[in-house]
MIDOSE-1310 file (N, C-alpha, C; in nm, 2 decimals, decimal comma, always signed):
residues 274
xxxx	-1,30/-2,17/-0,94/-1,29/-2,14/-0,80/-1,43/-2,09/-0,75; -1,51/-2,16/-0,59/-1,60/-2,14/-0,55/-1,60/-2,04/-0,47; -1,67/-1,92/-0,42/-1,65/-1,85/-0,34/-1,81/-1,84/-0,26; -1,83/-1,89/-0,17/-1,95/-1,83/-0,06/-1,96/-1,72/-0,03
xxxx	-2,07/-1,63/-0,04/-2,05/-1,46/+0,02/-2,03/-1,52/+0,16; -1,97/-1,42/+0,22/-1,89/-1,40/+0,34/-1,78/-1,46/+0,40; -1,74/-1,57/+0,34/-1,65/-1,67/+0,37/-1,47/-1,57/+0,35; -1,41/-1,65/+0,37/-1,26/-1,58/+0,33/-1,21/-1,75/+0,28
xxxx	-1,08/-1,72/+0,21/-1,02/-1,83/+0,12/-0,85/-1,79/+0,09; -0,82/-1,86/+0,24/-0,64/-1,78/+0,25/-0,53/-1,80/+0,13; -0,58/-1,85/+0,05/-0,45/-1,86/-0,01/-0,47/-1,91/-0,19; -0,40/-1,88/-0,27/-0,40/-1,91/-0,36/-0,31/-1,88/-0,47
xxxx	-0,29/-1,98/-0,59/-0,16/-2,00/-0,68/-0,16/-1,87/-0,78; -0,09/-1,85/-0,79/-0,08/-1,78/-0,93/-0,05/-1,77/-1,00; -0,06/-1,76/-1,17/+0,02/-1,82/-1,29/+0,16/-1,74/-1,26; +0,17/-1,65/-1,20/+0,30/-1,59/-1,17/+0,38/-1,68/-1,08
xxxx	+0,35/-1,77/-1,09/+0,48/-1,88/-0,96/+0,49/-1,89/-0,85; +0,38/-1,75/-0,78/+0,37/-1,73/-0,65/+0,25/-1,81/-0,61; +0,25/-1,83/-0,43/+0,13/-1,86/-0,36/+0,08/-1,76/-0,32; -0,05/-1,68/-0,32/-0,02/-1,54/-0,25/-0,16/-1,57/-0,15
xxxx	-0,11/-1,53/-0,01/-0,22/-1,55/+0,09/-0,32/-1,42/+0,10; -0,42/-1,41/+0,12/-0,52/-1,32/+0,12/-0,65/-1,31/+0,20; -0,72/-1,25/+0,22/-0,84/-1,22/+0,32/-0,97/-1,18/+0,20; -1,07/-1,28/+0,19/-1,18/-1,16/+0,12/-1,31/-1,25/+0,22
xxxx	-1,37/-1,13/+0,26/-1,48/-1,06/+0,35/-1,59/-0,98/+0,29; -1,70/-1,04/+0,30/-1,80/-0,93/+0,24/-1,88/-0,96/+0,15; -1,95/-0,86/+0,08/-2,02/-0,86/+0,00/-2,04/-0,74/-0,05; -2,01/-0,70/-0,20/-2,10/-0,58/-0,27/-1,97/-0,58/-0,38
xxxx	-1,95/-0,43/-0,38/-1,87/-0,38/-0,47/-1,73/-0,42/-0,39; -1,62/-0,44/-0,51/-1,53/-0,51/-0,42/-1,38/-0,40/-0,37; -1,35/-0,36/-0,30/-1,24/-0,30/-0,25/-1,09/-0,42/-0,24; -1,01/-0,39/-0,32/-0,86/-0,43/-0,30/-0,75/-0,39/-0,17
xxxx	-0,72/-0,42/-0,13/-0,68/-0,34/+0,02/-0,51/-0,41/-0,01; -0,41/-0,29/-0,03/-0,29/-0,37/-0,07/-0,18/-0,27/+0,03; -0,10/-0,35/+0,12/-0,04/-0,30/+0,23/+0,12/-0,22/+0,15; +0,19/-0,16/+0,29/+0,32/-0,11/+0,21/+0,42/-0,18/+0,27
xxxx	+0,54/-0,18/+0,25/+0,66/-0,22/+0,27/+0,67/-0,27/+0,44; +0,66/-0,46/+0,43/+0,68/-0,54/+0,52/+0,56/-0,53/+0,59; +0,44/-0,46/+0,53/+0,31/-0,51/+0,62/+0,22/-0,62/+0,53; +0,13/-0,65/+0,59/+0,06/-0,76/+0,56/-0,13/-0,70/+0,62
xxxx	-0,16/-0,87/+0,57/-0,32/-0,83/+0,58/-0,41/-0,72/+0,68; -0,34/-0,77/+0,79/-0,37/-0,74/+0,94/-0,40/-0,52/+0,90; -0,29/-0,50/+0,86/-0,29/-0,36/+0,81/-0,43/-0,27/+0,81; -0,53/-0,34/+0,75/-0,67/-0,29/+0,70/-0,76/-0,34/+0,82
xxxx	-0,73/-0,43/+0,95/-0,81/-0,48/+0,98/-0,94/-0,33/+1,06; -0,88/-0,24/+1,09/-1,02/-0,15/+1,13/-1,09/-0,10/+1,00; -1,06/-0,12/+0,87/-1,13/-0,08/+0,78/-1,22/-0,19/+0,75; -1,18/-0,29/+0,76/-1,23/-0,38/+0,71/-1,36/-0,44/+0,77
xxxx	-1,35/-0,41/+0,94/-1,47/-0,41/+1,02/-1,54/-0,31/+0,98; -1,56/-0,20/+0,95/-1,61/-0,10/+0,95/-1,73/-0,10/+0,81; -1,61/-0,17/+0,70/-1,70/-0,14/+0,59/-1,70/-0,34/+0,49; -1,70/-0,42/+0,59/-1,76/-0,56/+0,50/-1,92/-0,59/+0,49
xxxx	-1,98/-0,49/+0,59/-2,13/-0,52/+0,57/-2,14/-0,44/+0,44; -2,09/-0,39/+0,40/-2,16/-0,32/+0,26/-2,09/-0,31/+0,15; -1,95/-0,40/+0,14/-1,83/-0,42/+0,00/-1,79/-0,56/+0,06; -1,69/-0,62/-0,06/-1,65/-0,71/-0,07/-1,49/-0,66/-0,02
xxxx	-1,43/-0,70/+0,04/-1,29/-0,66/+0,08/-1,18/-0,74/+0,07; -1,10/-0,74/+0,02/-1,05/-0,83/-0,06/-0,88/-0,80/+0,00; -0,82/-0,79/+0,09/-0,66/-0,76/+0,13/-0,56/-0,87/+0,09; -0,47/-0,85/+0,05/-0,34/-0,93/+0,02/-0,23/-0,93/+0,06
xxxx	-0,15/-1,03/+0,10/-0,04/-1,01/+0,12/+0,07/-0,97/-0,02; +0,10/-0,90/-0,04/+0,22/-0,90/-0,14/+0,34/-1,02/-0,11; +0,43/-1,06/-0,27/+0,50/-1,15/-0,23/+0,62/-1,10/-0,16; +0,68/-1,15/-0,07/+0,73/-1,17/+0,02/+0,68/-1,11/+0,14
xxxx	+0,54/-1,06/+0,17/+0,51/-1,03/+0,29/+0,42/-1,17/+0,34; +0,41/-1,12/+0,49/+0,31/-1,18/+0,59/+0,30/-1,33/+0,57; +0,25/-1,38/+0,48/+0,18/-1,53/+0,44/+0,23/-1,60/+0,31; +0,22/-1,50/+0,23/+0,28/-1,55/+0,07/+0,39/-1,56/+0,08
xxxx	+0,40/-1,64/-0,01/+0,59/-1,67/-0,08/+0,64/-1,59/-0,06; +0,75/-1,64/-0,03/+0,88/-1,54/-0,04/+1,02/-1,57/-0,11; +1,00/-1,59/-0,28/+1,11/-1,59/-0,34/+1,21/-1,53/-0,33; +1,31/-1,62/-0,41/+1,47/-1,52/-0,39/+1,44/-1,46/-0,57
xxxx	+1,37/-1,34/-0,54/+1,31/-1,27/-0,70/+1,38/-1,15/-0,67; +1,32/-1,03/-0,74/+1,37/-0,88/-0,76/+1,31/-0,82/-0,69; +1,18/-0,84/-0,66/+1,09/-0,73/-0,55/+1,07/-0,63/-0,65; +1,04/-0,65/-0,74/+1,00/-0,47/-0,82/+0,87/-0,47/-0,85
xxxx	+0,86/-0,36/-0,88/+0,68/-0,32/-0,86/+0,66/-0,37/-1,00; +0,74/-0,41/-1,08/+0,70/-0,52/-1,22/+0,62/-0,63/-1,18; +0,71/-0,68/-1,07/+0,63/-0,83/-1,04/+0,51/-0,79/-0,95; +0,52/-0,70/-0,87/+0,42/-0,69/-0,73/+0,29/-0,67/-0,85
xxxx	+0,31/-0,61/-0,95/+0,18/-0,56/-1,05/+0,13/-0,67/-1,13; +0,25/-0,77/-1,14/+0,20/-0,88/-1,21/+0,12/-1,00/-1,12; +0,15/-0,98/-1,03/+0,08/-1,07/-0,92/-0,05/-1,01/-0,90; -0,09/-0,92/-0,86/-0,19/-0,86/-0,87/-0,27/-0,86/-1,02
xxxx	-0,26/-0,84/-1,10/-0,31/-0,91/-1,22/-0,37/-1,03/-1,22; -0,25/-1,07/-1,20/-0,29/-1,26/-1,18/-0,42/-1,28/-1,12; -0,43/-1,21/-0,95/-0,52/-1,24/-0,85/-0,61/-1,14/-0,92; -0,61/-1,02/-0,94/-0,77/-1,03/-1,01/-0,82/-1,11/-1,05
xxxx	-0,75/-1,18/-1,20/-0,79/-1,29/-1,31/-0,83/-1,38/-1,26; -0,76/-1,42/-1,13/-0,80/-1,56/-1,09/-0,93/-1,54/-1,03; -0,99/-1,43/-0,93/-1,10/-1,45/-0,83/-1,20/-1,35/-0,97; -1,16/-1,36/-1,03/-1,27/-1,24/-1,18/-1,35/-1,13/-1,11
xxxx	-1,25/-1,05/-1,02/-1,30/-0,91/-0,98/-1,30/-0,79/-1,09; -1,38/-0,72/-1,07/-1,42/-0,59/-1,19/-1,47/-0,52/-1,12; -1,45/-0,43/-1,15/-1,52/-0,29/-1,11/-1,40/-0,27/-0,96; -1,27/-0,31/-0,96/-1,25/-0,27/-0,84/-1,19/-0,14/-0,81
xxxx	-1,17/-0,10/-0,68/-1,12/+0,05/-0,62/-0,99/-0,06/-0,55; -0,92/+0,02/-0,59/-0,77/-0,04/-0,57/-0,73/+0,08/-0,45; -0,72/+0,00/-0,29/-0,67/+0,11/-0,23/-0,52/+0,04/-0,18; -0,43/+0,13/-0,16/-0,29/+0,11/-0,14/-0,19/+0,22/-0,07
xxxx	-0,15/+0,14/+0,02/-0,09/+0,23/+0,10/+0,07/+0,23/+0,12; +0,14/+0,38/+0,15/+0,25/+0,36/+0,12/+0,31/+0,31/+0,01; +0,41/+0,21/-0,03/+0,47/+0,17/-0,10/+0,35/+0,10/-0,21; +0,25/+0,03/-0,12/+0,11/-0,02/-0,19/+0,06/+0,12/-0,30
xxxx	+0,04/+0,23/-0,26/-0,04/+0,30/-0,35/+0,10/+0,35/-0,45; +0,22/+0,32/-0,46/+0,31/+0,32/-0,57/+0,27/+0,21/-0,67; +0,28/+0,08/-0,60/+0,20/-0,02/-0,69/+0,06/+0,01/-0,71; -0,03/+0,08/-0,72/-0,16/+0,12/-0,73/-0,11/+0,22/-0,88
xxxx	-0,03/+0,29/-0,82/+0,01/+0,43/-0,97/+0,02/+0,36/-1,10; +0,13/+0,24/-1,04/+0,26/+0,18/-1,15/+0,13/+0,05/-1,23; +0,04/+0,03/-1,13/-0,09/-0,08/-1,19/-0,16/-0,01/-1,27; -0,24/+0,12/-1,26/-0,35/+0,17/-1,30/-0,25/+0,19/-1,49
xxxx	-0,17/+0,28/-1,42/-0,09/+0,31/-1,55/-0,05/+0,24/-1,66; +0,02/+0,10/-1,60/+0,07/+0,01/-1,70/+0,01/-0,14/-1,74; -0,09/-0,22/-1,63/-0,07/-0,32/-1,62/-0,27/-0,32/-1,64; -0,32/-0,22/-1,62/-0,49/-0,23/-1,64/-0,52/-0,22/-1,80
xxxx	-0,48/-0,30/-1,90/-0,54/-0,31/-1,98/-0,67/-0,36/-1,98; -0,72/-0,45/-1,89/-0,84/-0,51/-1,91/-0,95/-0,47/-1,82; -0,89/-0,33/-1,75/-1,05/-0,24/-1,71/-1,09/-0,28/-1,56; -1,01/-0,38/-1,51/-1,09/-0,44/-1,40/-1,05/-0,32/-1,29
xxxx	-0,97/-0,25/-1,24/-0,93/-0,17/-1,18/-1,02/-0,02/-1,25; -1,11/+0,04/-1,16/-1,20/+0,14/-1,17/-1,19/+0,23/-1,11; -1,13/+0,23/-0,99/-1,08/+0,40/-0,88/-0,94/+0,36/-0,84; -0,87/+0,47/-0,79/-0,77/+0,42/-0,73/-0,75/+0,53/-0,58
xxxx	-0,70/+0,43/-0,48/-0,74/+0,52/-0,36/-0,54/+0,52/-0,33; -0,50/+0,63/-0,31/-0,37/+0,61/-0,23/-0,33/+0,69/-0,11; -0,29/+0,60/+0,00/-0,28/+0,65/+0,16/-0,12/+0,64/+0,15; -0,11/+0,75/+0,21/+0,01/+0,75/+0,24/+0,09/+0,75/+0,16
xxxx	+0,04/+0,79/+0,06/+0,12/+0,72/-0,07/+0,33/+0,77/-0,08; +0,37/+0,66/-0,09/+0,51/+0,67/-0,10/+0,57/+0,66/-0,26; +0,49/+0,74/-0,31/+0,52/+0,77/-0,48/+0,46/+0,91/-0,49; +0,51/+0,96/-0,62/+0,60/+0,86/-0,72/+0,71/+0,93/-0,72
xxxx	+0,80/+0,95/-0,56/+0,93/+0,91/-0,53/+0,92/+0,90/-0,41; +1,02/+0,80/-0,34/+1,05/+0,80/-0,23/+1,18/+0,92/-0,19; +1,22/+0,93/-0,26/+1,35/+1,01/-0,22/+1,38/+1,16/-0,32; +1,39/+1,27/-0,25/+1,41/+1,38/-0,30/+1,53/+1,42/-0,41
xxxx	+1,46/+1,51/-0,51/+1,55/+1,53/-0,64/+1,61/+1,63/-0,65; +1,65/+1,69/-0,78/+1,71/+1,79/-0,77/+1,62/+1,93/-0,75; +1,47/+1,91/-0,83/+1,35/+1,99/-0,85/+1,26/+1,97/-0,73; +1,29/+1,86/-0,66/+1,13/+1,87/-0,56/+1,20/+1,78/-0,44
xxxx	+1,24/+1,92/-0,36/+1,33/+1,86/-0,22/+1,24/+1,80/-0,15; +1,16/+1,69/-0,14/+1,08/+1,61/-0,11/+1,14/+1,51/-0,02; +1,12/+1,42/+0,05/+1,14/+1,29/+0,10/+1,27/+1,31/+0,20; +1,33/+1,16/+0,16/+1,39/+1,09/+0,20/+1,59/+1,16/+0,10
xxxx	+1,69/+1,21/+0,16/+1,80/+1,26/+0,11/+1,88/+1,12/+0,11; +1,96/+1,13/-0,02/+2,03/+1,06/-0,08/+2,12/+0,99/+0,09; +2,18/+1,02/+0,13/+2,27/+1,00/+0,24/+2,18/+0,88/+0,33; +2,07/+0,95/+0,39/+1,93/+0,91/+0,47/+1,94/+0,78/+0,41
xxxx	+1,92/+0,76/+0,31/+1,87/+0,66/+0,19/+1,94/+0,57/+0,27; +2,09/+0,55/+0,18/+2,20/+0,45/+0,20/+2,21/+0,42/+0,38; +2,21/+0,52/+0,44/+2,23/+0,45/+0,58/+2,10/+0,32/+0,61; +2,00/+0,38/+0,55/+1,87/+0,31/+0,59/+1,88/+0,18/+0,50
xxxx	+1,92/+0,18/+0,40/+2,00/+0,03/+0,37/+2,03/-0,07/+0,39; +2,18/+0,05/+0,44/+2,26/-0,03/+0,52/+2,19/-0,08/+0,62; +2,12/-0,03/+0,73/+2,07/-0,08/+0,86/+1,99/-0,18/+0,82; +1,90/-0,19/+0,76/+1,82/-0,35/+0,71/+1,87/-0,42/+0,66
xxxx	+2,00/-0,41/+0,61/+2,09/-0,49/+0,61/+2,16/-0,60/+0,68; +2,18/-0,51/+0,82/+2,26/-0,59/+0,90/+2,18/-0,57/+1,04; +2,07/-0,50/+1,04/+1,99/-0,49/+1,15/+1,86/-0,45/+1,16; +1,78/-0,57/+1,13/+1,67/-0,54/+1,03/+1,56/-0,53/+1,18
xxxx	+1,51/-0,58/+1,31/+1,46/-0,55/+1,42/+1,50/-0,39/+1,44; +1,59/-0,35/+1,47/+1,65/-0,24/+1,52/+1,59/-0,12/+1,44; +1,59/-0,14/+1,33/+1,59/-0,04/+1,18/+1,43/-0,04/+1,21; +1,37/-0,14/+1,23/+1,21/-0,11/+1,18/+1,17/-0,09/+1,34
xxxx	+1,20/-0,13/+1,41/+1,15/-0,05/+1,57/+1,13/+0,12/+1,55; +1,27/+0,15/+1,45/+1,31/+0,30/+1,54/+1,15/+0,34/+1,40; +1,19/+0,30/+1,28/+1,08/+0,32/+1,16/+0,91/+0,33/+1,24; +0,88/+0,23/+1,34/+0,75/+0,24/+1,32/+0,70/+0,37/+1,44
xxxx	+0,84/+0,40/+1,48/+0,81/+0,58/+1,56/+0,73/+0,65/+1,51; +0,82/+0,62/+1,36/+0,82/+0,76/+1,26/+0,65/+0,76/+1,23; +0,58/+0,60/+1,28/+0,43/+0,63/+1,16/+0,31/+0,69/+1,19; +0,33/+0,75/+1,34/+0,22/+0,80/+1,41/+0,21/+0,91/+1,49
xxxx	+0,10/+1,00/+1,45/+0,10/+1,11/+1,53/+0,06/+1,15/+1,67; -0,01/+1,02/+1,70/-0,09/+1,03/+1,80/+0,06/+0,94/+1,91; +0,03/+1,02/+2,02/+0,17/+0,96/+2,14/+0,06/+0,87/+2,26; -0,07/+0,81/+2,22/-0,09/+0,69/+2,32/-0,13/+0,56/+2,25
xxxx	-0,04/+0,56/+2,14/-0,04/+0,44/+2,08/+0,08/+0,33/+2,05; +0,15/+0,30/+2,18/+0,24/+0,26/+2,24/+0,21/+0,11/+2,11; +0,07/+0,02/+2,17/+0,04/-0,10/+2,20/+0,07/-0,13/+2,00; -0,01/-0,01/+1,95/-0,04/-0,02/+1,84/+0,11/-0,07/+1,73
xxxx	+0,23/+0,08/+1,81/+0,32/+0,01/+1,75/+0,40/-0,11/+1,73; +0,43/-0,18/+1,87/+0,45/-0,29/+1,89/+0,38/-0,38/+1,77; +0,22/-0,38/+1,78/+0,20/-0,43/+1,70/+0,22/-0,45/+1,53; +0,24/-0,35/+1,53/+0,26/-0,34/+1,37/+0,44/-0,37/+1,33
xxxx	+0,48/-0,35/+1,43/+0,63/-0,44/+1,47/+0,67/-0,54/+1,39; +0,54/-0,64/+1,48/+0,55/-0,79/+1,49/+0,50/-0,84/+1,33; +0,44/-0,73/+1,28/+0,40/-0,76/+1,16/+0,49/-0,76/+1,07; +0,55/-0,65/+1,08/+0,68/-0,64/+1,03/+0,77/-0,72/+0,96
xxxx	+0,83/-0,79/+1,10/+0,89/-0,85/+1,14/+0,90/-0,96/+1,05; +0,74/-1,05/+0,99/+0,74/-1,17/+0,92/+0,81/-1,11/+0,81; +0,85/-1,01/+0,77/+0,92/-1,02/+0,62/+1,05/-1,00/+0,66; +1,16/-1,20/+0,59/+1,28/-1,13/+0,61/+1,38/-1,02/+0,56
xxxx	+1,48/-1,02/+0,61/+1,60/-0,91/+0,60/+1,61/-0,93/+0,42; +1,62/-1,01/+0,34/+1,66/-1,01/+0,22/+1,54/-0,95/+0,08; +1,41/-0,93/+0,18/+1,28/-0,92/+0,14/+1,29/-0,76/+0,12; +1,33/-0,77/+0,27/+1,34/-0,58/+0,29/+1,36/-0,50/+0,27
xxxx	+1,49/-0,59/+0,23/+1,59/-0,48/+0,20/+1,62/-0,47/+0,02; +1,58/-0,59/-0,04/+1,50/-0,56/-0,23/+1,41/-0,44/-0,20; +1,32/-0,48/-0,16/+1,19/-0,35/-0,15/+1,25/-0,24/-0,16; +1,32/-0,26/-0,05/+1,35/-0,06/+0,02/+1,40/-0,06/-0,10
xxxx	+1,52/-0,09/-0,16/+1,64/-0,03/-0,29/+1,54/-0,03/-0,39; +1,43/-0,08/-0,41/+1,33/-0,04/-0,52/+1,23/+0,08/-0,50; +1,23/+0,07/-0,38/+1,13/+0,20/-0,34/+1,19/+0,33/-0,38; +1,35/+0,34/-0,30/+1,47/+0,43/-0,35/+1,49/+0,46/-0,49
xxxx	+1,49/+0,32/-0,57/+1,52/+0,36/-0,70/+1,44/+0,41/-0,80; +1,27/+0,36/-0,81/+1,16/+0,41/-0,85/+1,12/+0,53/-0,86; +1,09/+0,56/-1,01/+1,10/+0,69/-1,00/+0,94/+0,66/-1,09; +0,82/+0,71/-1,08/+0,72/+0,76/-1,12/+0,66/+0,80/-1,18
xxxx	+0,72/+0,95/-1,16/+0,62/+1,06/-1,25/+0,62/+1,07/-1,35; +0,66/+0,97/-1,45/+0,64/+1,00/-1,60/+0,42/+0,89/-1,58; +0,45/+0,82/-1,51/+0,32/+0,72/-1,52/+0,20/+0,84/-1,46; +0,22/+0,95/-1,41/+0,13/+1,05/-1,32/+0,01/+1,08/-1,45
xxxx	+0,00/+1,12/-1,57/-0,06/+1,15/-1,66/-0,13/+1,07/-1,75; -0,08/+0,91/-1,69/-0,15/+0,81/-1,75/-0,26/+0,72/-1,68; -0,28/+0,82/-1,54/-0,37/+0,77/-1,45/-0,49/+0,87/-1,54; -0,62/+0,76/-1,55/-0,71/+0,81/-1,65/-0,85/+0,75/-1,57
xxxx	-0,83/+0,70/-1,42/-0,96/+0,67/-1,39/-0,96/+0,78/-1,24; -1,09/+0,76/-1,18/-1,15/+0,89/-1,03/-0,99/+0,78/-0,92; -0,94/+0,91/-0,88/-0,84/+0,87/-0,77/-0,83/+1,00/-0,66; -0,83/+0,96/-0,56/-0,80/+1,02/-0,44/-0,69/+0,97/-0,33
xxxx	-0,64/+1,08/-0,27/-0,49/+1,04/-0,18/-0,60/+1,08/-0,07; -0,54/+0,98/+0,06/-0,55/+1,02/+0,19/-0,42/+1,04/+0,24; -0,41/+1,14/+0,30/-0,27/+1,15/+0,33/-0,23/+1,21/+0,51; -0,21/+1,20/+0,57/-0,14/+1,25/+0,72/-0,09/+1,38/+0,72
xxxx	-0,16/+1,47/+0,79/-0,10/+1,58/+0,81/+0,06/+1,60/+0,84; +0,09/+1,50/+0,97/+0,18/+1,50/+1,01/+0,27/+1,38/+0,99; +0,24/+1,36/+0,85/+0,33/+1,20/+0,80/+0,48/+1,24/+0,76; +0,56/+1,14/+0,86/+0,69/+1,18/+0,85/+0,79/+1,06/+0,80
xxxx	+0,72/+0,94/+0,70/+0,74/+0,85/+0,61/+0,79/+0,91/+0,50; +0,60/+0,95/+0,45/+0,62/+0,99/+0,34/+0,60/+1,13/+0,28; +0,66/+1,20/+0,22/+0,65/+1,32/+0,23/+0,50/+1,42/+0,20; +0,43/+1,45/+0,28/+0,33/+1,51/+0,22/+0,33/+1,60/+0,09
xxxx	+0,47/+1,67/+0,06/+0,50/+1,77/-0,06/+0,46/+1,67/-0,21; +0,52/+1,55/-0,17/+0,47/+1,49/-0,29/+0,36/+1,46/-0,36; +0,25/+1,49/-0,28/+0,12/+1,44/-0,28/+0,06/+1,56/-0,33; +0,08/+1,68/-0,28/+0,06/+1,78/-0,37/+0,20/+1,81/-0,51
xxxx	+0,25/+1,78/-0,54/+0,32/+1,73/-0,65/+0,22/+1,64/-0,79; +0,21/+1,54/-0,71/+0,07/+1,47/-0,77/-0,04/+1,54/-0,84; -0,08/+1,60/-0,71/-0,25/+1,63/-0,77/-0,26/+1,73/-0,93; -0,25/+1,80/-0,93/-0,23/+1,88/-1,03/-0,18/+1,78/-1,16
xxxx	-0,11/+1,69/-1,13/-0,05/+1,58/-1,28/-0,16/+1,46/-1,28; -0,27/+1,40/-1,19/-0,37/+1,32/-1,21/-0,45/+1,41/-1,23; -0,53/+1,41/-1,39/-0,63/+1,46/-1,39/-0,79/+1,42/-1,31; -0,83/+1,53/-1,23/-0,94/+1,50/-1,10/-0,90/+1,48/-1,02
xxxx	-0,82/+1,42/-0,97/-0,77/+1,36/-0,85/-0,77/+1,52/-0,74; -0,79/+1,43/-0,63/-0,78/+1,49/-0,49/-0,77/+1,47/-0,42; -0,73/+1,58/-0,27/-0,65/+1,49/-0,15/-0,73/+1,53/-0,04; -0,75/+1,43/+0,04/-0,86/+1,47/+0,14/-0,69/+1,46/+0,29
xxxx	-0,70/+1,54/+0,35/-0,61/+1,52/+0,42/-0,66/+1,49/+0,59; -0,59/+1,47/+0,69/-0,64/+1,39/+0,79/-0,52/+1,42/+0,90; -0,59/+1,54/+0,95/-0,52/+1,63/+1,02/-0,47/+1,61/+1,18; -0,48/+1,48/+1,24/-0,44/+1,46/+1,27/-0,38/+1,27/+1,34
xxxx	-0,31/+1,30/+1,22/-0,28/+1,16/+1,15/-0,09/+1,15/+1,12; -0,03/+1,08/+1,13/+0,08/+1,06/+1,04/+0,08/+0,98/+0,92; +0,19/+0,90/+0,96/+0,16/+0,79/+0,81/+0,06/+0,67/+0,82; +0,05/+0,64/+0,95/-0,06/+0,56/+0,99/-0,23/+0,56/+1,00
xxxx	-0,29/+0,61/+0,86/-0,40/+0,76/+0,92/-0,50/+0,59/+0,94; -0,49/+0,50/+0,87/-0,62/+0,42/+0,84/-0,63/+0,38/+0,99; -0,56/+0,40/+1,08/-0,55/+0,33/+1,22/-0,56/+0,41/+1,29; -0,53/+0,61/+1,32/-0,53/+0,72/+1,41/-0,63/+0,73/+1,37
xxxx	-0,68/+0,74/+1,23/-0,81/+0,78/+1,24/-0,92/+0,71/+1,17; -0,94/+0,59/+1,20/-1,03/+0,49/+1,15/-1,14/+0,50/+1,08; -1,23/+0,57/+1,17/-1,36/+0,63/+1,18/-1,39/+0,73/+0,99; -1,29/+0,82/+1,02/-1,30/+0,93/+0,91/-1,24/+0,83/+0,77
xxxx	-1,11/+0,76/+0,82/-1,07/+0,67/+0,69/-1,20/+0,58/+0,57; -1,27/+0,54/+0,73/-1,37/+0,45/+0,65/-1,49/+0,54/+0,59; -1,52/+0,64/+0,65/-1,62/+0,70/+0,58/-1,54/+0,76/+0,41; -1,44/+0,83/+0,44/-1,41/+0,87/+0,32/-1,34/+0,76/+0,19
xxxx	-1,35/+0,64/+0,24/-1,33/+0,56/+0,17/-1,47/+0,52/+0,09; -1,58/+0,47/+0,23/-1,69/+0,45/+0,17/-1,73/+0,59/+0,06; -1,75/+0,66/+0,09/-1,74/+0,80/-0,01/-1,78/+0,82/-0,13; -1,59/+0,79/-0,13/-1,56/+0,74/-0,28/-1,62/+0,64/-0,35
xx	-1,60/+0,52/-0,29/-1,62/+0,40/-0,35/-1,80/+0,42/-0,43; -1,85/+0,45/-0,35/-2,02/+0,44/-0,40/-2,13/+0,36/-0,35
């Protein structure tokens, strides 16, 4: 495969069975940009302005979002990790900073941990991160309650518009960002009902924290003060179990921070990265 700096190259096969669509922009060290539950490329697009004059930016659709395939598969973060593998191998990126948000920076945990044998994955950045649980236990009243769960289910179930309208309330702190939600709606939207609703019951069922201590490379959480997704308690749950890691928080932000607050997202991205 030929790649031109600057160019982008939407799409491509993967020994995993999938087609998976993608965006890469840029030039330098390369950033991975991997969306959460029923978002797609578009997700990074203020980061992506902000920082392709000086990195390679590389966003994907996960399979069944946005562009890529959409098998009648399992949706588990087995395969989401194995597809990502793939698309390393295939475009022969190294050295990358794996950033992932929401449901993405669970697959960022469950990658670094199990599936980076071959080193190409070098930081790991997680926003929002919706691991490593979505739903509260007996020890760490966190999240999303057992009850909450199953209704939210059931509603993507059988009313998959309705369910993600009232959801994309929940992702922002800021109240003049009407236009924004809408948008991220419609984004939504391209992943169907049968897509959604695998995810969510994987997100639900995923449990993590045994992989927290097998994170062995520099990682940082950005996380929403006032994120009402994912639970901030778990993020400090985290820190203390990844050795180094740390959380820069973004105070006035929800779950949405890379978009409320652009500006500080991209600097503390750039930051890290180097």
């Amino acid at each position: 495969m030929i790649r031109k700096e600057g160019t982008t190259m939407p799409f491509i096969d993967l020994d995993t069975g999938i087609r998976m669509h993608y965006r890469d922009t840029g030039a330098g060290k390369p950033i991975l940009f991997v969306p959460g539950l029923t978002a797609n490329v578009d997700t990074w697009n203020y980061a992506v302005l902000a920082l392709h004059d000086r990195y390679r930016c590389v966003c994907v659709d996960l399979r069944g979002h946005g562009d890529s395939d959409k098998p009648c598969s399992d949706y588990t973060y087995d395969e989401m990790c194995g597809d990502v593998r793939a698309f390393l191998r295939a475009l022969d990126l190294r050295d990358v900073t794996f950033v992932g948000w929401s449901m993405g920076a669970g697959v960022g945990l469950k990658y670094v941990a199990d599936f980076n044998s071959d080193g190409r994955v070098t930081k790991l950045v997680m926003v929002g991160a919706a691991t490593p649980r979505f739903k509260q236990t007996e020890t760490e009243p966190f999240g999303m309650d057992e009850a909450t769960a199953q209704a939210s289910l059931e509603a993507l179930r059988v009313a998959l518009p309705e369910t993600m309208a009232a959801f994309g309330g929940l992702n922002f702190h800021r109240t003049d960002m009407e236009a924004t939600k809408n948008w991220f709606l419609s984004l939504w939207l391209k992943t169907p009902a049968y897509v959604a609703y695998k995810y969510f019951k994987t997100l639900l069922d995923e449990d993590l924290r045994d992989k927290l201590p097998k994170v062995n490379l520099p990682t940082i959480m950005l996380h929403g003060r006032d994120d009402k997704v994912c639970h901030p308690g778990w993020v400090e749950y985290m820190l203390p179990r990844i050795p180094g890691s740390r959380i820069v928080w973004f105070e006035n932000s929800g779950h949405a921070l890379m978009v409320e607050e652009p500006d500080k997202f991209a600097q503390e991205l750039a930051a890290f990265v180097g």
